[in-house]
C-alpha positions in Angstrom: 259.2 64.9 263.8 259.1 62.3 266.6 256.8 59.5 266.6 254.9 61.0 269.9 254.3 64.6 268.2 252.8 62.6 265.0 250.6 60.5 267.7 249.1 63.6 269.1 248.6 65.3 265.6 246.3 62.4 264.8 244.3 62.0 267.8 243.3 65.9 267.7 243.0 65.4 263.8 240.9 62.8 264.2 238.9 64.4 267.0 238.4 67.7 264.8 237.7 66.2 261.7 234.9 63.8 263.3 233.3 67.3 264.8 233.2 69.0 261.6 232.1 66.1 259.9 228.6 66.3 261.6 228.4 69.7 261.5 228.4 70.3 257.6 226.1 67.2 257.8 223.3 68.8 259.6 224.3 72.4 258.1 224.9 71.2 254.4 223.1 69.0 252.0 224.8 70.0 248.8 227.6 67.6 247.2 229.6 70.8 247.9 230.2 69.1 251.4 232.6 66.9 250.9 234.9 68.8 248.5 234.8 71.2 251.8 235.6 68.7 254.4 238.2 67.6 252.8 239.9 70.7 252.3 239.0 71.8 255.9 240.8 68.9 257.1 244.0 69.5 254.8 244.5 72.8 256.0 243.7 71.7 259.7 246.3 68.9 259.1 248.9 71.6 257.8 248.7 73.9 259.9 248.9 71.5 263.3 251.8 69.9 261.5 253.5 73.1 261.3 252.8 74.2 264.2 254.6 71.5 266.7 257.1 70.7 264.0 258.1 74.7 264.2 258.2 74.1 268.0 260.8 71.5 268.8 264.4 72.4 269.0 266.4 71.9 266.3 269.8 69.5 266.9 272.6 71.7 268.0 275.4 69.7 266.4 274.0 70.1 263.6 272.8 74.0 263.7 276.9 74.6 264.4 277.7 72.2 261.4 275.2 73.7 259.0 276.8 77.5 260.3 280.0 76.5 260.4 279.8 75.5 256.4 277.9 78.8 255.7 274.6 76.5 254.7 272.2 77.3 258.0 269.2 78.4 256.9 268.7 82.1 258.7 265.0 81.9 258.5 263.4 78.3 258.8 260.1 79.8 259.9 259.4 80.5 256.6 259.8 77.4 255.2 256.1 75.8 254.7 256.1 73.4 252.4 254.2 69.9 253.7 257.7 67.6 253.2 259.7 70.2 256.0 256.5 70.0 258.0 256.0 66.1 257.9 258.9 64.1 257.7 262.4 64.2 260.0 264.3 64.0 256.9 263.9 67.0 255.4 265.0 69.9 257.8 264.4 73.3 257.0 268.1 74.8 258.5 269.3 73.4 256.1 270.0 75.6 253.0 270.6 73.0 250.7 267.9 71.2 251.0 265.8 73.9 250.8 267.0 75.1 247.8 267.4 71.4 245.9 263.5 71.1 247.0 262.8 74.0 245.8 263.9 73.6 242.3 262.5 70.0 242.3 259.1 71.5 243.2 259.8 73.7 240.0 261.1 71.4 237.7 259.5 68.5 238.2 256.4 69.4 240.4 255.6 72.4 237.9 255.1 74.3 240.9 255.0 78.5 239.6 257.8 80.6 240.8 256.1 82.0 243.1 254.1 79.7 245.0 257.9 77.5 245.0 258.8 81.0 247.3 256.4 80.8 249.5 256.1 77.3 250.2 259.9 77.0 250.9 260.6 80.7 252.1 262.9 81.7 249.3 263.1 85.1 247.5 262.7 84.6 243.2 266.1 86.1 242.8 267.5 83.3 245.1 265.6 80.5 243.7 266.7 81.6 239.7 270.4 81.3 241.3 269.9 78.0 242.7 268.3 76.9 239.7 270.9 78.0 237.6 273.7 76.4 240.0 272.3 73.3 240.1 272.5 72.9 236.5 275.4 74.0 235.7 277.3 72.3 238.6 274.6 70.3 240.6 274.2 69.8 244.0 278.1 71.5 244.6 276.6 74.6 242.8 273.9 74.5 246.0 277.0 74.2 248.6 278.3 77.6 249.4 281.7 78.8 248.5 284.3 79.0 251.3 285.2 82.7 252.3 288.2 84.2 251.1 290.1 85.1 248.0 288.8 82.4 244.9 288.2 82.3 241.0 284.8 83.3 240.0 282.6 80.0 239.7 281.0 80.8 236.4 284.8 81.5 235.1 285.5 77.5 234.1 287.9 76.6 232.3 286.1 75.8 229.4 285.4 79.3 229.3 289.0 80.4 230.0 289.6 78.3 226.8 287.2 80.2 224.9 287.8 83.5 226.0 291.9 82.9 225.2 290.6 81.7 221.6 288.5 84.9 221.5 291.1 87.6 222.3 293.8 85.5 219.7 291.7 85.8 216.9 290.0 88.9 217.4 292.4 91.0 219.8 290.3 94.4 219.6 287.0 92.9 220.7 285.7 94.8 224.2 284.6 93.6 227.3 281.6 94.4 226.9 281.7 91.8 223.3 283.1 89.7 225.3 280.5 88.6 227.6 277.8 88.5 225.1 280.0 86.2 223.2 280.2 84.0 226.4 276.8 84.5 227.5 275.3 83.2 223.6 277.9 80.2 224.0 277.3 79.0 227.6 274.2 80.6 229.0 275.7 82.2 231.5 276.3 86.0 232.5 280.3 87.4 233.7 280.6 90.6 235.3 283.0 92.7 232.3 285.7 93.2 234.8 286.0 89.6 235.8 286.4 89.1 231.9 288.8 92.5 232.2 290.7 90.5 234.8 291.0 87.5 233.3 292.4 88.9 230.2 294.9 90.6 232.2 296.3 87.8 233.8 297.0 86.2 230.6 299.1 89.4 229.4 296.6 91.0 227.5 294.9 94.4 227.8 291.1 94.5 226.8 289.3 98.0 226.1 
């Protein structure tokens, strides 16, 4: 956000919060007035930030870029959390950002699941994906693949290794075995054909 949006925000912050102020002190004479106040002027200061930061055009070099490596954001508008809304930094076309904020929220922030969705605009399906990428590969398991024929991610080959060991010593295991035996070792969850298929390209037929 430019220095001359952030200059405006302030002088009609300042303006509203110095109204309100002397309201609730003529209206209220409980303590219960400044816990108010001060969350009337978070929300005011939210939702103004919000509001012009939403409203300037985004870079155009850097909307084609962003497209161009399958990492645009479709939906930015939904992206709410205050860092998006405040600082220049953090842009909210950009995919992986969002998602490396949003499991930093999670992780670190202990922000619930859902609130992390709603903050950054994410459904939960998306957000267990990226958290699961980003520890298994970090930040390159946030950058999308290129299009086209490619090896399943999740297929490394430390898991080639195992899955070759598997089918030595116990030929007639099934598919099905098989990827609860990779899941229990690694965490992670293969699809039984990509096991199928990865059987079959080392000359070997699996049930």
């Amino acid at each position: 956000m430019c220095k001359a949006n952030c200059a405006v925000i302030q002088m009609l912050y300042s303006w509203i919060t110095e109204r309100l102020s002397a309201y609730l002190l003529i209206k209220t004479t409980s303590f219960d007035k400044i816990l108010l106040l001060d969350l009337v002027k978070a929300l005011l200061l939210r939702r103004y930030l919000v509001y012009i930061f939403h409203s300037m055009p985004p870079d155009p070099k850097k909307i084609q870029a962003l497209r161009s490596s399958g990492a645009l954001n479709r939906h930015p508008e939904k992206v709410r959390h205050p860092l998006f809304c405040e600082h220049d930094f953090f842009d909210p076309h950009d995919m992986v950002q969002v998602k490396y904020e949003t499991v930093r929220a999670i992780e670190f922030d202990s922000r619930p699941i859902a609130q992390a969705a709603l903050d950054f605009g994410l459904s939960r399906p998306t957000i267990y994906e990226a958290r699961t990428s980003l520890r298994q590969a970090g930040l390159e398991g946030l950058v999308p693949q290129k299009r086209g024929p490619k090896r399943p991610r999740k297929l490394t080959p430390e898991v080639r290794r195992y899955l070759e060991e598997l089918v030595d010593s116990e030929p007639d295991l099934k598919a099905a075995a098989l990827v609860q035996r990779i899941r229990t070792r690694f965490g992670i969850v293969l699809h039984p054909r990509t096991v199928e298929k990865a059987v079959r390209k080392k000359g070997r037929q699996t049930p």
